[in-house]
C-alpha positions in Angstrom: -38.9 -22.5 1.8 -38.5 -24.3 4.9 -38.1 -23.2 8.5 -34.7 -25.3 8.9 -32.2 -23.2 10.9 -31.5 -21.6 14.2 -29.5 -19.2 16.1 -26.6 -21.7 16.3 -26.7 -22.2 12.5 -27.5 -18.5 11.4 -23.9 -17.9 13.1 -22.4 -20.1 11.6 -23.4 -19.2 8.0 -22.4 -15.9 8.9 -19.0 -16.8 9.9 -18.4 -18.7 7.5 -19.3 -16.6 5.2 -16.9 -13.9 6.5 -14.4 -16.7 6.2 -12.1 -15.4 8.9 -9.2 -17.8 8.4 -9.1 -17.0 5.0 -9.0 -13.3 5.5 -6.2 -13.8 7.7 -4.3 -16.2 5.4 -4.8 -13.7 2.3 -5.8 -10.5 3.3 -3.4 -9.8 6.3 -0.3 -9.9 4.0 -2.2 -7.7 1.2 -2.8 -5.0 3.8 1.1 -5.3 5.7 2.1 -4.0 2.1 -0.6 -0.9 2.3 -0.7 0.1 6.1 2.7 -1.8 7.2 2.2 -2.3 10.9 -1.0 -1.2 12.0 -3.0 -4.0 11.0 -4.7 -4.5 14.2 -5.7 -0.6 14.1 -7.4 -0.9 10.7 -9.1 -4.4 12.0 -10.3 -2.2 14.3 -11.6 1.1 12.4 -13.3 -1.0 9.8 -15.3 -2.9 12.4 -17.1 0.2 13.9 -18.9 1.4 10.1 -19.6 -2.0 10.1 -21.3 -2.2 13.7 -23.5 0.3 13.0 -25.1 -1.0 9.6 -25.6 -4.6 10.9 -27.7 -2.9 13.8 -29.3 -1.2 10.8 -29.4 -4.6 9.0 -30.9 -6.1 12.2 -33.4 -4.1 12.6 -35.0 -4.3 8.9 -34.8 -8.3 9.5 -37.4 -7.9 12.5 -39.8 -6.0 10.6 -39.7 -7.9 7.2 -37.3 -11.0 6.8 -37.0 -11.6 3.3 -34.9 -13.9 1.4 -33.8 -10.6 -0.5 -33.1 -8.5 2.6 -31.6 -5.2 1.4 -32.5 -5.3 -2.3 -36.7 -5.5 -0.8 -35.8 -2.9 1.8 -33.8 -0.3 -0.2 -36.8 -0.7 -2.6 -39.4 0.2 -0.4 -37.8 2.5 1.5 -36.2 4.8 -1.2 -36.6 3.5 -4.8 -37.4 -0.1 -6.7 -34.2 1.2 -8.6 -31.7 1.3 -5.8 -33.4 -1.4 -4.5 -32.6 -3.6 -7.3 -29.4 -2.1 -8.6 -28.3 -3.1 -4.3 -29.6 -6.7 -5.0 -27.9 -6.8 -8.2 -24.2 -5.6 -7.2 -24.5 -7.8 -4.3 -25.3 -10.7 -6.4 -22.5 -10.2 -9.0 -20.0 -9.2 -6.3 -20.8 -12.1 -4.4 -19.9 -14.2 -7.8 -16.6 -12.5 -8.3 -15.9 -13.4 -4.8 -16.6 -17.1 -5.4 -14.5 -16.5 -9.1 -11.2 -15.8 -7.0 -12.3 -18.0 -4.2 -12.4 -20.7 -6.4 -8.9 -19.8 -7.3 -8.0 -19.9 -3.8 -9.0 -23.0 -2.8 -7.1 -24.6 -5.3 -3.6 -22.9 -4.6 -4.0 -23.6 -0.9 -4.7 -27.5 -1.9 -1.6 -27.1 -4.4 0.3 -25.3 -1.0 -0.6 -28.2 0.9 0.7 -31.3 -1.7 3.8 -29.1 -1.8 4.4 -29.7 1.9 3.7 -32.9 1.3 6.5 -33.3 -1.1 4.3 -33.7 -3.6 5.7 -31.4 -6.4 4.4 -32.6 -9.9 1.9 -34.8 -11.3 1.9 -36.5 -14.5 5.3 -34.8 -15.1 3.8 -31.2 -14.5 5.3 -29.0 -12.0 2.4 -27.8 -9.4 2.4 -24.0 -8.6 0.7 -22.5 -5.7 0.8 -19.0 -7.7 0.0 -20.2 -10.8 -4.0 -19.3 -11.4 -4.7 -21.5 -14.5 -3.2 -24.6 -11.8 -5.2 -23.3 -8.7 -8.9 -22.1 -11.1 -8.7 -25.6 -12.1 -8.6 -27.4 -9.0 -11.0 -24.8 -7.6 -13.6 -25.5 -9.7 -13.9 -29.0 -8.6 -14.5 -28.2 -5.2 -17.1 -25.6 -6.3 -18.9 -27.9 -8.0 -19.2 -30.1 -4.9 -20.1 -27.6 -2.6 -23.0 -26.7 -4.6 -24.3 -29.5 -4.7 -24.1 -30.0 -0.4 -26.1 -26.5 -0.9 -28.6 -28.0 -2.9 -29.1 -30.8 -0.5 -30.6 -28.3 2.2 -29.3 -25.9 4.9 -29.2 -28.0 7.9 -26.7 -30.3 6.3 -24.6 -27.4 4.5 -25.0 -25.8 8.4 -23.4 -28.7 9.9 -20.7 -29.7 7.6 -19.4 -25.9 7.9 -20.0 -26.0 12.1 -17.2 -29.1 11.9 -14.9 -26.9 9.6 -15.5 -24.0 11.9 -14.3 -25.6 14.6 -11.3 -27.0 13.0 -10.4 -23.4 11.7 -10.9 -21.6 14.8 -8.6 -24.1 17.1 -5.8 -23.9 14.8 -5.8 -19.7 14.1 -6.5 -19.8 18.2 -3.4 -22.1 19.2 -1.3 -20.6 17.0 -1.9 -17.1 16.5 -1.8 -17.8 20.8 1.5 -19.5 20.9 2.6 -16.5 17.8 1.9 -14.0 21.0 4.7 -14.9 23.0 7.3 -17.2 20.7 7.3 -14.0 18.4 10.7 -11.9 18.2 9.4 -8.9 16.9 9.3 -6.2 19.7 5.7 -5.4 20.5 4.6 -1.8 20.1 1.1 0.4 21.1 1.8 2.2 17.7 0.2 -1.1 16.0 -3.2 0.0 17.4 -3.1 3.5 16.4 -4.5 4.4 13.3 -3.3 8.0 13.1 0.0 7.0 12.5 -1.2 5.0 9.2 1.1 6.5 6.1 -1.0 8.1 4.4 -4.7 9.1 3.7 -4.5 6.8 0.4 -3.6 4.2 2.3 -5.9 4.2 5.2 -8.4 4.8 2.3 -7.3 1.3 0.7 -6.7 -0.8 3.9 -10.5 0.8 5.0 -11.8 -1.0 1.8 -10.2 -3.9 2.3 -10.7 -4.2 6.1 -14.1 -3.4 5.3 -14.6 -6.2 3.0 -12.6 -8.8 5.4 -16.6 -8.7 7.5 -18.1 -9.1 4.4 -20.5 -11.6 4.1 -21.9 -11.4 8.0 -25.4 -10.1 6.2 -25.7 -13.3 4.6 -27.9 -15.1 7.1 -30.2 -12.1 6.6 -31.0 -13.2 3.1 -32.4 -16.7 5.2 -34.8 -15.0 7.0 -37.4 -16.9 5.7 -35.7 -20.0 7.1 -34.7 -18.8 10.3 -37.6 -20.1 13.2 -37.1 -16.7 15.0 -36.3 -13.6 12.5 -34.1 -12.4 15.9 -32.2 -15.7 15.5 -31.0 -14.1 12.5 -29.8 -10.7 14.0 -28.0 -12.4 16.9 -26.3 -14.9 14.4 -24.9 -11.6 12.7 -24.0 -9.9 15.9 -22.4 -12.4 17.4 -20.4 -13.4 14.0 -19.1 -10.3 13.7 -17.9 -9.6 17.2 -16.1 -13.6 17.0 -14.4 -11.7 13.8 -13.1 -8.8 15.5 -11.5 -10.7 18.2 -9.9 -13.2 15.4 -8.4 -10.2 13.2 -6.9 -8.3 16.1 -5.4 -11.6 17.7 -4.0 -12.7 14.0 -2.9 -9.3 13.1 -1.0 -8.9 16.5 0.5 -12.1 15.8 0.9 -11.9 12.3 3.4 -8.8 13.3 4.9 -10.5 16.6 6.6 -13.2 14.2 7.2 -11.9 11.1 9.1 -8.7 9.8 6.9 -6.4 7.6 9.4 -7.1 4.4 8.2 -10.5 4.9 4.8 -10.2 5.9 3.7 -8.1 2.2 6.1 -10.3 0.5 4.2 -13.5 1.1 0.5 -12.2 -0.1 -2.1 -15.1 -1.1 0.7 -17.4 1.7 0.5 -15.5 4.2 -0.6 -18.0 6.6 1.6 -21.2 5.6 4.5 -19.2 6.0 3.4 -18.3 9.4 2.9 -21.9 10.5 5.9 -22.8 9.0 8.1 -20.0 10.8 6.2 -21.9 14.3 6.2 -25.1 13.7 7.7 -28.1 12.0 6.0 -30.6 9.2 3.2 -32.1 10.2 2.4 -29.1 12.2 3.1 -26.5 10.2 0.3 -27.8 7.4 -2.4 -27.5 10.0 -2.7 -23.6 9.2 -3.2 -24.4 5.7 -5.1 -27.1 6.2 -7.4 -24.7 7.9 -7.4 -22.4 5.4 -7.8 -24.3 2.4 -11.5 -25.3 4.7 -12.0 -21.8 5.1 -11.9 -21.4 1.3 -14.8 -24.6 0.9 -17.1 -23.3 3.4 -16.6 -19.9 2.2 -17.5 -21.1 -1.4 -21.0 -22.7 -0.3 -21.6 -20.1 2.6 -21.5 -17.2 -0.9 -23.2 -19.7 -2.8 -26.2 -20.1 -0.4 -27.7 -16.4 0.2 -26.8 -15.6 -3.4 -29.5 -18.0 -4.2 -32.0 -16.7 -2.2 -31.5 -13.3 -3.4 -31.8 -14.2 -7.4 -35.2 -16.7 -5.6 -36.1 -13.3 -4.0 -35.7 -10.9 -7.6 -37.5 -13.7 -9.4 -40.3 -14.1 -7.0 -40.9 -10.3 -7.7 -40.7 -10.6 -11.5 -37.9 -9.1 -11.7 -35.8 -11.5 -12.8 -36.9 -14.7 -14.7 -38.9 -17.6 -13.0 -36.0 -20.0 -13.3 -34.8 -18.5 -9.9 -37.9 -19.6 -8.2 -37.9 -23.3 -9.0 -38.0 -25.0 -5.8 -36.0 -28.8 -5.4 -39.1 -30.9 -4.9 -37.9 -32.9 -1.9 -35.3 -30.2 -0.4 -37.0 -26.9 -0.8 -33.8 -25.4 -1.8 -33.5 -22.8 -4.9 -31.7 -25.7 -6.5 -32.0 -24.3 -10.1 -30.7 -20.8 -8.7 -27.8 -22.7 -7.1 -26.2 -24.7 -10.1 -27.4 -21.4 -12.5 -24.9 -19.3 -10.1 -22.6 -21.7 -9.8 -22.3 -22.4 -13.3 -21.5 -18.7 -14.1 -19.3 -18.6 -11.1 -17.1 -21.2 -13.0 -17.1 -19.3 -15.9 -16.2 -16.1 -14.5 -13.2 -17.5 -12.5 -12.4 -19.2 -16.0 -12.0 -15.7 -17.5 -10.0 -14.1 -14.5 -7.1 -16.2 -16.1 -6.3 -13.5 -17.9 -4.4 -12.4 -14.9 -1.3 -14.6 -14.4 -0.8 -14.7 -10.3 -3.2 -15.5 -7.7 -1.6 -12.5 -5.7 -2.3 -10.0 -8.5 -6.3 -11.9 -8.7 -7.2 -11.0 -5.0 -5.8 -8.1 -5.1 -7.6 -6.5 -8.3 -10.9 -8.6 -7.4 -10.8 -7.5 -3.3 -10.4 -4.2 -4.6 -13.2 -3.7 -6.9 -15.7 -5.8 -4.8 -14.7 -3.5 -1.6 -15.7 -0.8 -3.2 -19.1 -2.2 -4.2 -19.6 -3.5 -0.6 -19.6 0.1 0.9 -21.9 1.6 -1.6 -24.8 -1.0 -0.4 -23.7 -1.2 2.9 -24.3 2.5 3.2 -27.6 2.3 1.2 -29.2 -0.2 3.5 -27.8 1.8 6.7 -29.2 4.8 5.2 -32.6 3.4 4.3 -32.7 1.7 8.1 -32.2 5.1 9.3 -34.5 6.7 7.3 -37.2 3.7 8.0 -36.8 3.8 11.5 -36.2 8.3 12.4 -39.1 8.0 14.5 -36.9 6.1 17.3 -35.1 9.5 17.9 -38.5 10.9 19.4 -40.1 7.7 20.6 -37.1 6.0 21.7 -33.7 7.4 21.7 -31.9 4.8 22.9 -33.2 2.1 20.0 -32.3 4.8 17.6 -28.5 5.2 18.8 -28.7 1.2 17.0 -31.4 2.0 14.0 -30.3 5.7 13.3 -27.7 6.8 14.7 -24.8 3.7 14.1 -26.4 2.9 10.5 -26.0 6.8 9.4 -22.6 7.4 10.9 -21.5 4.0 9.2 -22.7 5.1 6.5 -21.0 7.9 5.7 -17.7 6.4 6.9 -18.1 3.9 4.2 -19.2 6.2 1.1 -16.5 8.8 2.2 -13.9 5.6 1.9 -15.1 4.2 -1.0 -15.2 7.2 -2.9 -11.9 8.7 -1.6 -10.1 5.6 -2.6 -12.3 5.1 -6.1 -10.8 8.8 -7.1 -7.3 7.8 -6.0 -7.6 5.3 -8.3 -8.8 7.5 -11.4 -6.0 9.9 -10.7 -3.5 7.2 -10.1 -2.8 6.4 -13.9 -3.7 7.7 -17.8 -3.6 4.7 -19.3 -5.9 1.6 -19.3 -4.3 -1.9 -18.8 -5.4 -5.1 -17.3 -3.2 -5.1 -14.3 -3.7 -5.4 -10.5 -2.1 -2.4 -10.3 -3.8 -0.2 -13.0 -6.3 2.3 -11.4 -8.5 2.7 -14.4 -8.9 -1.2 -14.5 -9.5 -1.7 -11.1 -12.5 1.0 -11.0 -13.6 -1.5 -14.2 -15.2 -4.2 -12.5 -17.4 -2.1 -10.2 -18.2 0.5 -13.0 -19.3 -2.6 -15.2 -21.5 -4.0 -12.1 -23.5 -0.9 -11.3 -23.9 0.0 -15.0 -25.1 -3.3 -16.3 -27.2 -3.6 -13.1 -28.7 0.0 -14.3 -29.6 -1.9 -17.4 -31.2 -5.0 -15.9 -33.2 -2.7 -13.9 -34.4 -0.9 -17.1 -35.3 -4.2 -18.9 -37.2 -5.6 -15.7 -39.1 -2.4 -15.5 -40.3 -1.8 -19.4 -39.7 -5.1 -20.6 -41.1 -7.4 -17.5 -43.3 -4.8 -16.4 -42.5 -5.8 -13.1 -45.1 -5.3 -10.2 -41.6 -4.4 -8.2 -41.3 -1.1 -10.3 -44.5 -0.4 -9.7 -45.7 0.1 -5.5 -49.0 0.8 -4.7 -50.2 3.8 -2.3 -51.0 1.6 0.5 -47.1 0.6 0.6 -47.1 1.2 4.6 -49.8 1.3 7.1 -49.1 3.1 10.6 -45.3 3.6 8.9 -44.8 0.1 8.8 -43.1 -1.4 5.6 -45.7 -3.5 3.7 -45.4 -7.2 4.1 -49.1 -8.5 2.5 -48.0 -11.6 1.0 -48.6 -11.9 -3.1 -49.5 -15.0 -4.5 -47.1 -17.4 -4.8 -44.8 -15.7 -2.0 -45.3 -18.7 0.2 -43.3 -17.4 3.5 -42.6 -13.5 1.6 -43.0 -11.8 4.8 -43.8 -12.2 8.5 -46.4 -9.6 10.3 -44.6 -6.2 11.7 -42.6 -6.0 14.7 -45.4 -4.3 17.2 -42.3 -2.7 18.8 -42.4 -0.5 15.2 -46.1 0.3 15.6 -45.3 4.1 17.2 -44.7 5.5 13.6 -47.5 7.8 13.4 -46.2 9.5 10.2 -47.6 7.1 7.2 -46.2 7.8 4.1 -45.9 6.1 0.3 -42.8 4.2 -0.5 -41.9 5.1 -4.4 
């Protein structure tokens, strides 16, 4: 694959693959009804776990950038099981994300005729919470952003740098303006998370905080692409901080202007009715207009390292040589691209089982949050575990490449697991309901055990050369990055920075 991107871009496919406007416009409401008013506090816990695996993330990236990122480094570092059951979940997560995005994008367009009077077409009544209505619409503009994504990164890049910029000046000037006009007394106690209601529910908003930065690792997975493997670490870091600053400025907002009844009540519409209690028509669209961009770029931005990672398993043999099929002219995955997009379609086609786009993100967020810690903390572990020579050799690059990735780490699995037992014991029936325990520990139960099984096929079926390292995995500690034929741009030659590893040892 082409060398295509820089810095400038990297961050912007990291942003928008966050998709802070539409975290804000969605999530914000979900997690009033959970931690009532402390959402700039849990903003604000969730960030730090996070911190410390994308310095773990960041690290990796400068010693091997790989289109598959943590599914190659969790295989060489621990096991070519983990390793592929981390590139697996992320890949399905990452197409349940874009199922329910999809569904999202179509209510906000449906929000936005609404304001525009337009109520019906063809004598049927348009509703905003009405997933069949919204999946449909979704899908079309699914459709199209895969095929921008196919076209190349630099223009996908700078169609989502315009949107970027749209999205961030309205959430600025009117989560600014939301500051001061608000009439909801200000407090300190937002910010404290202490005074959260309960363990359960810091467990939940955690998970859902947590997977608010979720997506900032995507332009690892275009390492390969990236003319400086750093580029690709800044873009990340820099990303992520832009997202803190956004979610504590909306949450404080969010809270100056609207009273918590109304805040949980209003969900997946969070954000219209917050414009709408600011401004007048036209105005008070431009917060949906914004989001409803959010959901677009968000849908190619999930689209895009998803690709690259099924490119990466294929190129291994894991998966079938479909993935690797270059476009002749673009040098994009393009098979890869419509293949995921096609099953993207047909997963958000079968989420219509659940009647409201409120109940949709809210079962779907839950079950892909708790996903997102589990290989979050198995890349931060394997960074700390690749990189434990630092605490003798350099203590102060191992406070970023041991210390942050371990303690985020554990934050993360202790979350994850808390609130995936609250679940279990929250009901003894099965039903398929937002609200059910059993069926939201479903979807991540059926990701990691079907990805258990694709690992088990690939291994004894494909007999692939991924299951299989050889002894001369590392040389001087470094991870092995000898290119194998047909990895055109696999790897890129150690970091020399790494070369103090006097403790070689086999990766299996």
């Amino acid at each position: 694959m082409r060398k295509s991107i820089g810095v400038v871009d990297g961050i912007v496919l990291a942003a928008s693959s966050t998709a802070a406007t539409s975290s804000i416009g969605i999530g914000l409401g979900l997690m009033a009804s959970i931690v009532g008013l402390h959402l700039p506090a849990i903003m604000l816990l969730a960030f730090l776990p996070v911190l410390g695996i994308a310095g773990g993330y960041g690290r990796l990236n400068r010693v091997e950038p790989n289109a598959g990122s943590s599914y190659k480094w969790v295989g060489h570092i621990f096991s070519p099981w983990l390793g592929f059951l981390i590139g697996w979940v992320n890949v399905v997560g990452t197409i349940v994300f874009m199922a329910y995005t999809t569904t999202v994008t179509g209510s906000a367009t449906i929000q936005l005729l609404g304001q525009a009077s337009v109520h019906s077409v063809a004598g049927l009544s348009l509703d905003p919470d009405s997933t069949l209505q919204s999946t449909l619409l979704g899908m079309a503009v699914l459709v199209a952003a895969a095929l921008v994504a196919v076209r190349g990164l630099d223009l996908a890049a700078r169609l989502q740098k315009y949107l970027l910029i749209f999205e961030y000046g309205v959430l600025l000037a009117f989560c600014g303006y939301g500051l001061f006009a608000g009439d909801q007394p200000f407090s300190l106690q937002w910010f404290n998370p202490f005074d959260i209601p309960s363990a359960a529910a810091l467990a939940q908003g955690m998970v859902l905080a947590v997977f608010c930065y979720w997506g900032f690792e995507s332009v690892f997975s275009v390492g390969e692409e990236v003319s400086d493997p750093r580029d690709a670490s800044r873009g990340g870091f820099i990303a992520l901080t832009v997202m803190l600053l956004l979610f504590l400025l909306a949450g404080t907002a969010f809270q100056r202007v609207l009273p918590l009844d109304e805040l949980a009540d209003n969900g997946a519409q969070g954000l219209a009715y917050f414009g709408m209690k600011l401004a007048e028509q036209p105005l008070a669209a431009l917060p949906l207009i914004a989001l409803m961009f959010s959901a677009v770029a968000s849908l190619q931005a999930s689209v895009i390292p998803t690709a690259r990672g099924m490119y990466a398993m294929g190129r291994d043999g894991v998966l079938g040589s479909v993935w690797t099929r270059l476009h002749p002219r673009h040098g994009t995955p393009a098979v890869g691209t419509l293949l995921i997009t096609g099953i993207a379609l047909v997963l958000a086609a079968m989420a219509l089982v659940i009647p409201t786009v409120n109940d949709l993100i809210f079962a779907a967020v839950n079950a892909i949050g708790i996903v997102v810690a589990l290989y979050y903390a198995l890349t931060a572990a394997a960074a700390a575990v690749r990189f434990r020579h630092l605490l003798r050799t350099s203590p102060l690059e191992a406070l970023r490449a041991v210390v942050g990735p371990v303690l985020g780490a554990l934050a993360l699995l202790a979350t994850g697991g808390y609130l995936a037992w609250t679940f279990y014991r929250s009901t003894d029936h099965f039903e398929v309901s937002a609200d059910n325990g059993w069926f939201a520990l479903l979807v991540p139960v059926l990701m990691i055990g079907s990805g258990l099984l694709a690992a088990a096929w690939a291994r004894w079926h494909h007999r692939s050369p991924y299951f299989t390292p050889t002894r001369d995995a590392t040389v001087d500690g470094e991870l092995n990055t000898a290119v194998r034929p047909g990895e055109h741009g696999a790897a890129q030659p150690p970091d020399s920075s790494d070369s103090s590893d006097s403790s070689p040892r086999t990766l299996t």
